[in-house]
C-alpha positions, 0 to 999 in steps of 0.5 A: 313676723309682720310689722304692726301697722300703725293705726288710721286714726290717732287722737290728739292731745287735747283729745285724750284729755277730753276722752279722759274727763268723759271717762272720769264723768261715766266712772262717777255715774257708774259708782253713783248708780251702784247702790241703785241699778246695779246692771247699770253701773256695770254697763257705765263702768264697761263703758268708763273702762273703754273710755278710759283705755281710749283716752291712755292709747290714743286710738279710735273705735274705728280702728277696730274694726277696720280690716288689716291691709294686705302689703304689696312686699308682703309674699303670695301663699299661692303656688302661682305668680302673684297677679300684682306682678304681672299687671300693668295698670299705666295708660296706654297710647291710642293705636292710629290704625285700631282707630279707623 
């Protein structure tokens, strides 16, 4: 099984509390409207709801939809060698007889 990759982007402390308060702002204007707009006290709560996993994870949107990284340890499915084998990418010397 794969190891779960840590996520890029984690908030600090101070962040969560903000995202938390922000949270709490859209929920109260989610239950205000209710009565009024209810479609849009749906949409708000979605988003208080959001918010609110947010601020409680620590993780950011952008983690979302960023695609998971294949690992260099990680085997090749292919029934041939892996590429990342064979490859060697370090600079090489110039050739003095290439060069004339």
């Amino acid at each position: 099984m794969p190891k779960l990759q840590r996520p890029t982007c984690t908030a600090t402390r101070g962040e969560r509390i903000a995202r938390g308060v922000v949270a709490g702002v859209v929920a109260s204007f989610a239950l205000s409207m209710a009565a009024t707009e209810p479609f849009v006290a749906i949409l708000a709560g979605a988003a208080a709801l959001l918010i609110g996993t947010m601020a409680i994870t620590g993780s950011c949107p952008q983690d979302w939809f960023r695609a998971p990284a294949a690992s260099a340890d990680q085997p090749s499915a292919a029934e041939f060698e892996d590429a990342r084998d064979l490859v060697d990418l370090r600079p090489t010397r110039r050739n003095p007889d290439r060069d004339r």
